[in-house]
N, C-alpha and C positions, 0 to 999 in steps of 0.2 A: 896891028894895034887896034884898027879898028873891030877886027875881028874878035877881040877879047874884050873891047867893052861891048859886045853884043851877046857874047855868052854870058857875063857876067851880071846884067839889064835880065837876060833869060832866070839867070838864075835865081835870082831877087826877086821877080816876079813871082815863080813858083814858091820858093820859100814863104812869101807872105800869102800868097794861095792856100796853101798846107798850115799857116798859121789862124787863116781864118774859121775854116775849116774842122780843127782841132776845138776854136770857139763855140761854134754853132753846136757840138755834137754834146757838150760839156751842157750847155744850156737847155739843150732836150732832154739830156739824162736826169738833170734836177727838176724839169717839170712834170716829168713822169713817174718822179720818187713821188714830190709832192702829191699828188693826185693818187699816188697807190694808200699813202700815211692816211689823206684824209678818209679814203672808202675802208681801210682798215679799223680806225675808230668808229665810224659811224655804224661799220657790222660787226662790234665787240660791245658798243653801248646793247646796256640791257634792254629790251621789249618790254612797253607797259603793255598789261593786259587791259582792255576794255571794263569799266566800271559792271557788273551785271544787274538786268533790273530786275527787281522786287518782285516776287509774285506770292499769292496769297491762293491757298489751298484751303477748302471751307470744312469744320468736321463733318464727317460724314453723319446724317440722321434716322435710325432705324425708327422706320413706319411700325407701330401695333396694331394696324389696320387689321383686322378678322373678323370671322364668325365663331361664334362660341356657344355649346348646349350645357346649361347649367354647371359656369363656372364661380368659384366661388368668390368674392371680391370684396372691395369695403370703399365707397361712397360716399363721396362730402356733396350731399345736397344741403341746401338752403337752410334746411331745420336740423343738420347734422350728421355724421360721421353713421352711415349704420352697412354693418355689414348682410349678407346675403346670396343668394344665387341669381348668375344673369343668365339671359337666354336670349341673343341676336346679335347685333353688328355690333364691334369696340371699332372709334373713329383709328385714327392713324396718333391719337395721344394714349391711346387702351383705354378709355372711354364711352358708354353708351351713348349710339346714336343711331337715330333710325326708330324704327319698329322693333319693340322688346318687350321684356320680362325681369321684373327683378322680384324677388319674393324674399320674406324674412320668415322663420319660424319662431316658436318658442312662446313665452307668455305675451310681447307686444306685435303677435305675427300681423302680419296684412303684405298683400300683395299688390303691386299695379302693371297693368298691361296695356303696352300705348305707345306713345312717341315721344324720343328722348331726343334733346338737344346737347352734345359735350357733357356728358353724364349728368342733366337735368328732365324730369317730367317737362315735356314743353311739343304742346299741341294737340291732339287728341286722344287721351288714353280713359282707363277704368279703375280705380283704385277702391278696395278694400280694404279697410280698417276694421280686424277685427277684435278689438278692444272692448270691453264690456257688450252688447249691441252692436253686430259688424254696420258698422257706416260706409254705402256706397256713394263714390262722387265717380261719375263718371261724365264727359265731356271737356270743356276747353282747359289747358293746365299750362299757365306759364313759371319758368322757371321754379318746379316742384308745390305752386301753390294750385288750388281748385279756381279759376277764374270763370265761372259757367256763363252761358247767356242768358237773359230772362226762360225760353223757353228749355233751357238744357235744367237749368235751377227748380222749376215745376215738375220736370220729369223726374231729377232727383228726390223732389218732396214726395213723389208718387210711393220710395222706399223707404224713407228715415223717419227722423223724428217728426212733433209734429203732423203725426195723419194720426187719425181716429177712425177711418171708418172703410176701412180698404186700400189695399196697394193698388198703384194703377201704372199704370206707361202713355207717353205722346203717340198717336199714331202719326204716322208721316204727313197724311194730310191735314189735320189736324195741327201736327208743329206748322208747315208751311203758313196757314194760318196765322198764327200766333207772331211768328215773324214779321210776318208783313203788317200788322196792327197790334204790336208790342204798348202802343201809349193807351189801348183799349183800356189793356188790363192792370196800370198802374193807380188802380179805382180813376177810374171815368169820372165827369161830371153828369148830370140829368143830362145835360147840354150836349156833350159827344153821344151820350148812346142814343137820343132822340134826333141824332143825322145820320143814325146806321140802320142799314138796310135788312130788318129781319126777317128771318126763315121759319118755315113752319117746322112745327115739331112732334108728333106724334110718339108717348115713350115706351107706347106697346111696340111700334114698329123700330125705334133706335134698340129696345133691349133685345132683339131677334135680330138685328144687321149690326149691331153695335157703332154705328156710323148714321150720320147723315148725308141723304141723297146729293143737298149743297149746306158743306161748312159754312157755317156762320152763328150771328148772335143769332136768340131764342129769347122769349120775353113770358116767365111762368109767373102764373099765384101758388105761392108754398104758405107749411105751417111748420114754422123749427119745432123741431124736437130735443132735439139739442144743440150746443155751440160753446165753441172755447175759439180762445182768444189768446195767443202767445207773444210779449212783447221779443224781438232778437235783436238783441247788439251789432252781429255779422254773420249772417247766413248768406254764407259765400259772398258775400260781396254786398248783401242787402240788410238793411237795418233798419228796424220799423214794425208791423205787425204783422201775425200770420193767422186769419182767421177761421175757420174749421165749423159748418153747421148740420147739422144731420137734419132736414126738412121731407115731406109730406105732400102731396096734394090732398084736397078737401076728403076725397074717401079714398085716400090710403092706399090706393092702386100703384101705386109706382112712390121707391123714397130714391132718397136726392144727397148725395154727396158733394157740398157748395166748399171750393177752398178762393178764399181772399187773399190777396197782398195788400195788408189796409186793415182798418176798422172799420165797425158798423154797428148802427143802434138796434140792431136785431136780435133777440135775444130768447132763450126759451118760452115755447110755447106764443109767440107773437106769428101774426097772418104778413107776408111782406111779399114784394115783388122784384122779380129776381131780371136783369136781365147778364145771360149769361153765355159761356160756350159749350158745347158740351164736349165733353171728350173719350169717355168711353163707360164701358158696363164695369163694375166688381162687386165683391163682397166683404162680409167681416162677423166674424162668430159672435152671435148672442152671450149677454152673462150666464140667462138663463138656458143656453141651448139653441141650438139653427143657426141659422146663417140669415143674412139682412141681407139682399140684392141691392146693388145701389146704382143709380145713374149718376158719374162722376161730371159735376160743372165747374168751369173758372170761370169765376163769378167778374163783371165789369162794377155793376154798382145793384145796389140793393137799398129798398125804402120802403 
């Protein structure tokens, strides 16, 4: 008896062994379904792609940067549209710039050779106008206009209008001069040219060396012969009077070509005194025949 309640106690023990058993394995199999369900949705949900950033590509810009030998073109300068031929650098807009050449033919031809800023005259060139009377301005040009110095403005008067009695040019020393005592020459008073330091002057010896030994003022007795007097609105930049006198020493040895920026009470046939610069030798044909030799001055002041 006892012996079958000890199988029996055995038996029930296992039974409920086997029954927990059956429990536990039931419980792992569902935590492992779970767990497979959720990584299956989460690697079935779609992939966002990353927003992408913005980038910006610039257009590309072809340079016309070159050199060019008499190409044909059309130019908006300052005073207008004119076409022509070019000859040097086009910047990188197809533009002159630099050192060049542009020329026009035909009835209103002129040419200028010099320095261009972005297809402007602008810095030092040469230009001809040859319109009626070819007109040269040569020296400072900004933006397509003539803007000269005092001394570049005399050197021009040495070719244009305005001369009567010879062409002439600055010699280098000479300009240097001129430069450096530019208010000399806007007519002086008595007072400025009686604190300058004058030079002797001999016009046998200037018309054989055409120079003096040392630049500077010279202080003559002349006798006009003639004189004109031109009032200018804008000569290049100057406005005011331009005076012009063809003078004499007492016997007639040497004449005298006096130009003024100014007025003066001097007038034909009057004895006056001059104090002046001199600047070089020329001449200019007789109505009647020959040639007049002239000793060219820029006059400070006269009385």
């Amino acid at each position: 008896m006892k012996n079958r309640i000890r199988k029996l106690c055995v038996i029930m023990i296992v039974a409920m062994a086997l029954m927990m058993s059956g429990c536990g394995s039931k419980d792992v199999d569902s935590t492992q379904k779970t767990k497979e369900e959720t990584t299956s949705k989460v690697t079935d949900a779609p992939t966002e792609e990353p927003t992408p950033t913005p980038t910006f590509t610039p257009t590309p810009t072809v340079s016309l940067s070159r050199d060019v030998v008499n190409e044909t073109m059309t130019i908006n300068f300052s005073f207008g549209e004119r076409t022509g031929t070019f000859t040097g650098h086009l910047n990188e807009n197809g533009l002159p710039d630099g050192y060049g050449e542009f020329s026009m033919t035909g009835e209103n031809a002129w040419t200028y050779k010099g320095d261009f800023k972005n297809g402007h005259f602008h810095g030092h060139g040469k230009a001809v106008w040859e319109e009626g009377r070819p007109t040269v301005e040569e020296g400072t040009f900004t933006n397509d206009v003539f803007t000269p110095t005092f001394t570049e403005r005399l050197d021009n008067l040495g070719r244009n209008e305005y001369l009567y009695f010879g062409e002439f040019s600055v010699p280098d020393r000479v300009w240097a001069y001129i430069d450096s005592h530019v208010d000399l020459f806007n007519q002086a008073t008595a007072d400025q040219v009686n604190g300058v330091e004058l030079q002797d002057f001999v016009a046998k010896q200037f018309k054989k060396a055409r120079e003096q030994d040392t630049v500077g003022i010279v202080k003559l007795k002349l006798k006009a012969l003639q004189a004109f007097e031109d009032k200018v609105e804008d000569y290049w930049g100057y406005s005011g009077y331009i005076t012009s006198i063809l003078a004499t020493d007492d016997n007639y040895d040497s004449y005298y070509a006096i130009h003024l920026f100014g007025r003066t009470d001097v007038c034909e046939d009057d004895k006056f005194e001059l104090y002046g610069l001199p600047i070089c030798t020329s001449g200019f044909d007789n109505v009647s025949g020959g040639t007049t030799n002239v000793i060219v001055i820029l006059a400070c002041y006269m009385k």
